[in-house]
C-alpha positions as CSV (number, residue, x, y, z in Angstrom):
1,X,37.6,313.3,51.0
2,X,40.7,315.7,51.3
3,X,40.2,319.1,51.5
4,X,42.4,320.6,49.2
5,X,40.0,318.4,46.6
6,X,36.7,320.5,47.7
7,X,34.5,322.3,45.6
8,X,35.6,326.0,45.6
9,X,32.5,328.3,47.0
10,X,32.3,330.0,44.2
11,X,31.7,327.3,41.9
12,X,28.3,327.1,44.1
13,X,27.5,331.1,43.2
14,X,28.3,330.0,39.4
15,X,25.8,327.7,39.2
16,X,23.0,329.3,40.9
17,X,23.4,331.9,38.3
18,X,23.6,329.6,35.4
19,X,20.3,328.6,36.7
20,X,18.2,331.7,36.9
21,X,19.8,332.1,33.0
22,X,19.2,328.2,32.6
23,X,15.0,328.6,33.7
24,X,15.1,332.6,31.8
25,X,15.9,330.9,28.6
26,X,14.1,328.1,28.9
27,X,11.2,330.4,29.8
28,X,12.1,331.9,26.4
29,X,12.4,328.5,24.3
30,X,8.7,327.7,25.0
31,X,7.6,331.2,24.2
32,X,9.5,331.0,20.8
33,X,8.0,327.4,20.5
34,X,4.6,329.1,20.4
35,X,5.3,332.4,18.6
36,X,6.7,330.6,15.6
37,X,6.9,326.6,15.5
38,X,8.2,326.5,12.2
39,X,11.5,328.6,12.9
40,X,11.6,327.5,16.2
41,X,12.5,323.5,14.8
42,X,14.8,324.6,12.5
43,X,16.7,326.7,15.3
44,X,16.3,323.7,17.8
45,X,17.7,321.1,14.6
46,X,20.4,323.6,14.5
47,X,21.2,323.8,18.1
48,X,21.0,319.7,18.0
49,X,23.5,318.8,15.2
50,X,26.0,321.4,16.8
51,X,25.8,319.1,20.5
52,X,25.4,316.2,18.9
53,X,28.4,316.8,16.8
54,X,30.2,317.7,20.1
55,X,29.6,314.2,21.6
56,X,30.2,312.3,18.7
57,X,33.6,314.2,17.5
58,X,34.8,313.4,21.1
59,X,33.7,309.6,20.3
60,X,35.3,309.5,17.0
61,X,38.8,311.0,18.6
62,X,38.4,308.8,21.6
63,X,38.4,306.0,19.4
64,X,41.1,307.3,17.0
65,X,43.0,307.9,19.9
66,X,42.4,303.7,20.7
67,X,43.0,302.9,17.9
68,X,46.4,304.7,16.7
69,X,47.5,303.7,20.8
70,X,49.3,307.0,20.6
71,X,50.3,308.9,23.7
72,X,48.9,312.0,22.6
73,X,45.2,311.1,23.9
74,X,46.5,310.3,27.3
75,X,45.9,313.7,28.2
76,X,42.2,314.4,26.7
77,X,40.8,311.0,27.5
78,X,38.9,311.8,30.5
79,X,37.6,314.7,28.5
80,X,36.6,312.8,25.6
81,X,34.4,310.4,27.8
82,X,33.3,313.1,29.1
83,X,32.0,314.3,25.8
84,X,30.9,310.8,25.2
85,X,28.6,310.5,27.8
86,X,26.4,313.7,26.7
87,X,24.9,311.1,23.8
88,X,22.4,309.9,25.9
89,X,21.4,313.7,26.8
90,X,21.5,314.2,22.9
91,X,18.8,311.4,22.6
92,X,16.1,312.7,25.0
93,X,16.7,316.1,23.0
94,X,16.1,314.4,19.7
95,X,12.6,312.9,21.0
96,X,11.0,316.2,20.5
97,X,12.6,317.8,17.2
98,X,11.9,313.6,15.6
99,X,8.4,312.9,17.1
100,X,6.9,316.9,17.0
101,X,9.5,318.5,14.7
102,X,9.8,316.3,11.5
103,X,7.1,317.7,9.3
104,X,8.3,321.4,10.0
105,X,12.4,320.6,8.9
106,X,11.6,317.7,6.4
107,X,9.7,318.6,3.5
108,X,9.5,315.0,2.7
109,X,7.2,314.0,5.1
110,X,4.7,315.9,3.2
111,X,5.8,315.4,-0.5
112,X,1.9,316.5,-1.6
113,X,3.3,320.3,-0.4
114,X,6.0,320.4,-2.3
115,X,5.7,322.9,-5.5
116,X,8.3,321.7,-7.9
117,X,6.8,318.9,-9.7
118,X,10.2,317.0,-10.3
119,X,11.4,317.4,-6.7
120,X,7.6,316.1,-5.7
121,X,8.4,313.0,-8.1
122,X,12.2,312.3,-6.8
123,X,10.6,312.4,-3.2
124,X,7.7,310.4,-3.9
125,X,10.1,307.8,-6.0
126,X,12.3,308.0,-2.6
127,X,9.5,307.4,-0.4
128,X,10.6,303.9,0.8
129,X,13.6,305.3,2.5
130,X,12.1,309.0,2.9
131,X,9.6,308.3,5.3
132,X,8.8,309.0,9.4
133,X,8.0,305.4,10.3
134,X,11.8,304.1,8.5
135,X,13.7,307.4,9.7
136,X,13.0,306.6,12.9
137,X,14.3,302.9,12.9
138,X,17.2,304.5,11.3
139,X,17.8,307.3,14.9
140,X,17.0,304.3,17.0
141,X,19.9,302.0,14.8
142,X,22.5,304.7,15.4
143,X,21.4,306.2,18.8
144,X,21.4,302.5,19.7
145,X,25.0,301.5,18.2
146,X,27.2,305.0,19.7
147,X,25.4,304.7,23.0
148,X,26.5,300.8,23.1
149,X,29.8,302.0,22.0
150,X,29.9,304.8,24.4
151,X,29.2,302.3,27.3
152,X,31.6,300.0,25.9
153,X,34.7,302.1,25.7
154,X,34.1,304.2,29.1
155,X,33.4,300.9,30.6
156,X,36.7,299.0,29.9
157,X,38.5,302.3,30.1
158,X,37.6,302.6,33.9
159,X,38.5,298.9,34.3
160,X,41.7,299.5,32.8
161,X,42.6,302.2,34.8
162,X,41.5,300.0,37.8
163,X,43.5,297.0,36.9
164,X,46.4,298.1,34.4
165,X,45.2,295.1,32.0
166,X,47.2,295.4,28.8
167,X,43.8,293.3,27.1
168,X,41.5,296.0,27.8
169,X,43.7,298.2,25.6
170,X,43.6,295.7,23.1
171,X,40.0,295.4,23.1
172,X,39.5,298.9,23.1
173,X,41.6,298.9,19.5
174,X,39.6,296.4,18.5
175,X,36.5,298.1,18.8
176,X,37.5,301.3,18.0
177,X,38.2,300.2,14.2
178,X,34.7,299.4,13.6
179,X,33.5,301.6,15.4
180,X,34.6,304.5,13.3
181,X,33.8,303.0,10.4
């Protein structure tokens, strides 16, 4: 590799601080976990949608950016894929707040606990589609269809950078329609 491409020193200083704050507020996470479980999910759904919003906005302009065939996204492509490829980081985070953390942000998994008698009856009439067992089919669906979309479009982008195939931008259009839709 050339030199003048090297990793800076610094950057290595950087991330052994980012560390010791990475394990500090980790340490942190797990305490708040314990101290208070019910404000803890709600901070941690909070903290998920914002990340998980991150990697799919960068999907949805990577495949508007396919799909209008503009040269605007030339530039913040590599980003984009870059963003894309957090999802499957955003999946392992969902495991916890879906399989421990559904009963403390969701008061329909527990429609007996709910006070209002009408909002009890439009949750119980809901229950087909308000339910654990269903809502996670649904994550799996649409973890399942942007990480196959993810892989898709970095996948054919790399090959299209590797061969200049005119296709490949094609196919990226293609998908990218659906896709957003």
């Amino acid at each position: 590799m050339d030199a003048a491409y090297t990793t800076p020193p610094e950057v290595g200083r950087f991330q052994q601080r980012a560390l010791i704050v990475g394990i500090i507020f980790t340490v942190a996470l797990v305490a708040g976990a314990f101290l208070n479980t019910e404000q803890f999910f709600r901070s941690y759904l909070v903290g998920f949608i914002f990340w998980t919003g991150i990697a799919l906005g960068s999907l949805g302009l990577l495949m508007l950016q396919y799909l209008t065939g503009g040269a605007w996204g030339t530039v913040i492509r590599r980003v984009l894929e870059a963003g894309t490829r957090t999802l499957p980081l955003m999946l392992l985070l969902f495991i916890p707040l879906a399989v421990f953390g559904l009963a403390h942000v969701s008061h329909w998994v527990h429609p007996e606990t709910i006070q209002d008698e009408g909002a009890r009856k439009l949750v119980e009439h809901k229950r087909g589609y308000l339910n654990p067992g269903f809502f996670w089919i649904r994550a799996a669906l649409y973890f399942a269809l942007w990480g196959g979309l993810v892989y898709v479009l970095n996948k054919w982008s790399r090959e299209n950078d590797r061969t200049a195939d005119r296709r490949l931008l094609k196919n990226l259009s293609k998908i990218s329609g659906p896709g957003l839709v």
